[in-house]
N, C-alpha and C positions, 0 to 999 in steps of 0.2 A: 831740418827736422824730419825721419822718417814719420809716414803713416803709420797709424796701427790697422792690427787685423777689426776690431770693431768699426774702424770708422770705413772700411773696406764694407762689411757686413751692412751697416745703416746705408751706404751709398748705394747696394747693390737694392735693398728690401727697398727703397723708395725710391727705385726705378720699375720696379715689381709691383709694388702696391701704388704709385699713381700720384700718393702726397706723401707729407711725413708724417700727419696724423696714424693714416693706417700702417706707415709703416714700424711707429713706433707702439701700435696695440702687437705687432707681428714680433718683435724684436722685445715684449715686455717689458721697454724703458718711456720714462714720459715724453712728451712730445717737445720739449724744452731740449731736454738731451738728444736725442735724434738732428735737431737744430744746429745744438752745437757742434754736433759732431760731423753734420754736415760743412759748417762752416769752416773748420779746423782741417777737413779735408781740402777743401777747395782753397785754405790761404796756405796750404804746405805748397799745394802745384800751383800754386799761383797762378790759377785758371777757373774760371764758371765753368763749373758740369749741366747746370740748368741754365733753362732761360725762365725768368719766374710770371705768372698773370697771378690775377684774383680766383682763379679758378683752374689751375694746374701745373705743374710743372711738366718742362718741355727740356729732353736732352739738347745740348749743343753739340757741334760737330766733334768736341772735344772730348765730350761728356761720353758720345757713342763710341767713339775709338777705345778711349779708357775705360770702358762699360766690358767690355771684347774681353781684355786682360784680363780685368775684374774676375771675372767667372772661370775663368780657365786656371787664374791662382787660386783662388777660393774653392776649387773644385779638385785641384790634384792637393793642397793642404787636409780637404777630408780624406781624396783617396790615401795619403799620405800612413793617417791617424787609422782607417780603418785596417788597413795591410798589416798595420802592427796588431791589432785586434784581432784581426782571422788568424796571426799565425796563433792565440789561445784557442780557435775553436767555438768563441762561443759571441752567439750576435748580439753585437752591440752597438751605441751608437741613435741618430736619433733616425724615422721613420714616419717619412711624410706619405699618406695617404689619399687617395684621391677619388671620389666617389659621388654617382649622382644621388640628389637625398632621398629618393627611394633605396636603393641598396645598399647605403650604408645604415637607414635606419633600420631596414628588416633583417639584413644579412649580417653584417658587418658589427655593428654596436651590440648587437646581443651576445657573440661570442670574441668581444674581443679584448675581454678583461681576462677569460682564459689565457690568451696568447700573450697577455704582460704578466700571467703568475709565470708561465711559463719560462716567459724568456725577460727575467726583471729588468736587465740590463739595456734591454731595447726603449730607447722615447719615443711614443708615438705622438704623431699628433694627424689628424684625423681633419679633413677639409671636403665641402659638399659643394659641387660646380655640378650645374644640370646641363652645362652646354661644355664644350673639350678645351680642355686645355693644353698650352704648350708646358711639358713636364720641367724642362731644362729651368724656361724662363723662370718658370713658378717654384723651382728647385722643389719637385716632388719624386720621390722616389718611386712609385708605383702607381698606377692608376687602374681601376675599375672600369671597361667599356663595355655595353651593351648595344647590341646590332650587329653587323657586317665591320669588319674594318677599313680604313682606308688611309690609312697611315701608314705607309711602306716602311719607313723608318724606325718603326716603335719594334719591339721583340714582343710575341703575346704568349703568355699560358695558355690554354681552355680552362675555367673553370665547371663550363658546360651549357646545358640548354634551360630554357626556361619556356616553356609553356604558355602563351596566350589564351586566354579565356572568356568568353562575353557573361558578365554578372549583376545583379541587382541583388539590392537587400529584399529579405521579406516582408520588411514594413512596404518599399514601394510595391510591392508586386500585389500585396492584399489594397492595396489603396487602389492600383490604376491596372491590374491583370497580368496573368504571365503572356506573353509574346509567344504565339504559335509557329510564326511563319514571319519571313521578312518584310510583307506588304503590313505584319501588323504591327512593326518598327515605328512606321509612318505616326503610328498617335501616340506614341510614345515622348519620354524625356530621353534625348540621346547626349551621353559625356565623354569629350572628344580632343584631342589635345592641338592646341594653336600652333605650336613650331612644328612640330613633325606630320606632315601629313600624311603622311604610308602610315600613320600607325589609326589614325582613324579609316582604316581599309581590314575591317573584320572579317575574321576567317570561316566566313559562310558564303555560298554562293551564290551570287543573284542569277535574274534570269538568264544572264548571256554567259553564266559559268565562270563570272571573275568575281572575286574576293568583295562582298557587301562596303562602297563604301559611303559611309556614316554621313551626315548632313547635323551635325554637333547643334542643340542648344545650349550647350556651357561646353565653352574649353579654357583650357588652361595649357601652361605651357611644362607642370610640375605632374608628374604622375600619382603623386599620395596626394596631392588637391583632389585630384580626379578623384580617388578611392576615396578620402573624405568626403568626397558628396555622394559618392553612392552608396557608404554605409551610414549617412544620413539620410537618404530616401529621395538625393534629387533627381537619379533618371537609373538607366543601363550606361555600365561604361566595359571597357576592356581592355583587361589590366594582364600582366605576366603574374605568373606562380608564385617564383618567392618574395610577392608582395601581397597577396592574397589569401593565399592557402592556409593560413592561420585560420581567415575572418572565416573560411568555407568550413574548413572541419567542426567553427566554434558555431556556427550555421547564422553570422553575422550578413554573408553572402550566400547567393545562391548562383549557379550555374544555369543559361539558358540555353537553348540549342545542343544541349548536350551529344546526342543522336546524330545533328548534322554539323558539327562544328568539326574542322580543318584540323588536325595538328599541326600548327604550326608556332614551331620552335627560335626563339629568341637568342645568337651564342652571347655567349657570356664568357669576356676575357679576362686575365689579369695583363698589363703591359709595362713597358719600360723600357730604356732605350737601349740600342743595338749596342752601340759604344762605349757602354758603362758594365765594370765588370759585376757579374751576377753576386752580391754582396752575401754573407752568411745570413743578412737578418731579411734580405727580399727572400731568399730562398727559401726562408724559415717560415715567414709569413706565408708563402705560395702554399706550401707544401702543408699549413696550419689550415688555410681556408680550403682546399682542395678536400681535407680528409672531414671537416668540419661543418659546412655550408649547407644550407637546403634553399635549392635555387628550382 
């Protein structure tokens, strides 16, 4: 009895997502079916793909070999279906997204109901990872990266720069003072982020002429955490543009150091990998956010 292509799909999704649970919220079937269709795989190859605990599944030697194949049939059957797509011209097909949840919620989600009247044919579906992922594994199509790259392997757009800014709400600042100077940091609430420590390294100068860096009384490891406390009034934090610049025009934030504060610019990519051919609806998307964004 051959396999089908779903139970190729279920096998693949819940080596991706970890159990079958998630992988049957990913696959929109219940978790019953995802089961069996595991099962029905593994008694066609008359072979365990997993090794099973109380607490995870774990590939077999067998499972990884056939995992290889997996992806590489599952992956020229889409290129397959899109080839015949691109020769109409018009992008279709579905459209995995990938984005940390600051930029997909300021950037991203506010204009990206335009970009499905536009192009109906496109399905997107839209995923928030604050830390990088592998695209292939997670089979996403595009992904959103902010900072420096280091991904040799990834192809990247510029979508552009983004602007760091040190800011507080008005409510803290009538409560506890605005900050003249950096020694007057010191009695302050500073909002600072736990993972990345370059980024709690503010773009003012201290005494020895290097970048102020922060000594955080809240961090967090989410950057709209951060910006939620500080347009609730829990200290000064510093945050990029197109995640701010709303709160500031709407005079929810305020700008400190204005005068002596660094330009210093955040790039902002769009990526996706070297070896997959530039699809009509990635390039549709590029070319949507590019003319569309406020970063």
């Amino acid at each position: 009895m051959k396999v089908t292509i779903n139970e190729l799909y279920t096998f693949m999704s819940i080596v991706d997502k970890g159990t079958i649970s998630q992988a049957s919220e990913q696959l929109n079937i219940t978790v019953s079916a995802a089961s069996r269709a595991l099962s029905r795989l593994e008694k066609k190859l008359d072979t365990a793909l997993f090794r099973r605990n109380t607490r995870r599944l774990e590939l077999t030697v067998e499972g990884e070999k056939y995992l290889s194949r997996v992806r590489d049939i599952l992956y020229d059957l889409e290129a397959a279906e899109e080839m015949l797509l691109q020769r109409k011209g018009i992008p279709s097909g579905k459209l995995r997204i990938d984005a940390a949840s600051p930029f997909m919620l300021h950037v991203i989600a506010p204009i990206i109901g335009q970009y499905s009247n536009a192009y109906p044919q496109v399905e997107i579906e839209l995923v928030n990872n604050d830390n990088l992922i592998d695209l292939l594994e997670q089979r996403t199509d595009v992904a959103v990266r902010i900072g420096e790259l280091t991904d040799s392997t990834l192809t990247a757009t510029p979508l552009g720069l983004s602007q760091v800014r040190i800011l507080a709400s008005p409510e803290y600042l009538a409560q506890y003072g605005t900050p003249e100077s950096i020694d007057d940091l010191a009695d302050h609430q500073l909002l600072g982020f736990s993972s990345l420590e370059k980024l709690n390294k503010w773009p003012i100068y201290d005494a020895s002429n290097q970048f102020f860096h922060i000594k955080a009384n809240i961090t967090s490891d989410s950057g709209e955490t951060l910006r939620q406390l500080a347009l609730n009034g829990a200290g000064i934090v510093c945050l990029s543009h197109f995640m701010t610049y709303k709160d500031i025009q709407a005079g929810r934030l305020v700008q400190l150091f204005a005068a002596s504060t660094v330009k210093v610019e955040q790039p902002i990519n769009i990526v996706y990998y070297r070896n997959r051919a530039l699809s009509n609806r990635v390039s549709s998307l590029i070319t949507f956010l590019k003319k569309n964004i406020v970063i």
